[in-house]
N, C-alpha and C positions, 0 to 999 in steps of 0.2 A: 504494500500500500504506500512507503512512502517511495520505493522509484515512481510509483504511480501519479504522485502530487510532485515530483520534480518535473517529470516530464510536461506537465500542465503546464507549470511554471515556464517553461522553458518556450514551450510550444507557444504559448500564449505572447509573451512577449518576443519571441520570433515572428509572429503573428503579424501581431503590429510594427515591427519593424524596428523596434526599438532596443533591442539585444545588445548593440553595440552602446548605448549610453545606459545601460543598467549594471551598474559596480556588481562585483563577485561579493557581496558585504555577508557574512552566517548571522543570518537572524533568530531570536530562539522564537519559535514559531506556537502559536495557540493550536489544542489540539483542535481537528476540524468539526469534532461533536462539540465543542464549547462552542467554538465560532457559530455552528449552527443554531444552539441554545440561544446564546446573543442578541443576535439578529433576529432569532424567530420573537423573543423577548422582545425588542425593541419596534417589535409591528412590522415586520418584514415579511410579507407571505411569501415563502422562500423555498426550492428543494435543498439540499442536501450540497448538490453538485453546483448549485447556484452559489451556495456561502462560500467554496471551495474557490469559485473562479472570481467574487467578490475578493476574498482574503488573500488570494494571489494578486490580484491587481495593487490592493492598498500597500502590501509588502513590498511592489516594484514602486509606487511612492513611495515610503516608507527611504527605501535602496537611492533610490533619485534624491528626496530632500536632504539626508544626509551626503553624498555625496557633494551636495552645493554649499551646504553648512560648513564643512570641511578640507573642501578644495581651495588651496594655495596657488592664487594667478599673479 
C-alpha cells in the first residue's frame, strides 16, 4: 500500500507537469484513514481515494512552500 500512495504521488505530479519544481523534501505523512476521518469530519462528502489524491496534492504545497521559504537567491 505504500509503493501504492508513492506512485500517486508521483504520477500525479508528473501529471501536471510539475515534477521538476517539487523538492525531494520526506514528509512525515498522516495516515490516509485519519486524513479521510478529517475531511469527512470537516463536511467533505468525500471517497476514500478522493482524500488520498487531496492529501497528495497539499503535501506537493506543503514541498513547494517550503522550498520558497528556504531557498537562498
Amino acid at each position: 500500500m505504500k509503493k501504492a500512495k508513492r506512485s500517486i504521488e508521483k504520477n500525479y505530479a508528473k501529471n501536471l507537469g510539475i515534477q521538476k519544481y517539487v523538492p525531494a523534501i520526506d514528509l512525515k505523512k498522516i495516515p490516509p484513514e485519519k486524513a479521510f476521518t478529517i475531511l469527512r469530519k470537516a463536511g467533505y462528502d468525500i471517497n476514500e481515494e478522493q482524500s488520498e489524491e487531496i492529501m497528495e496534492f497539499l503535501y506537493i504545497l506543503v514541498k513547494l512552500t517550503l522550498k520558497e521559504f528556504f531557498a537562498y537567491d
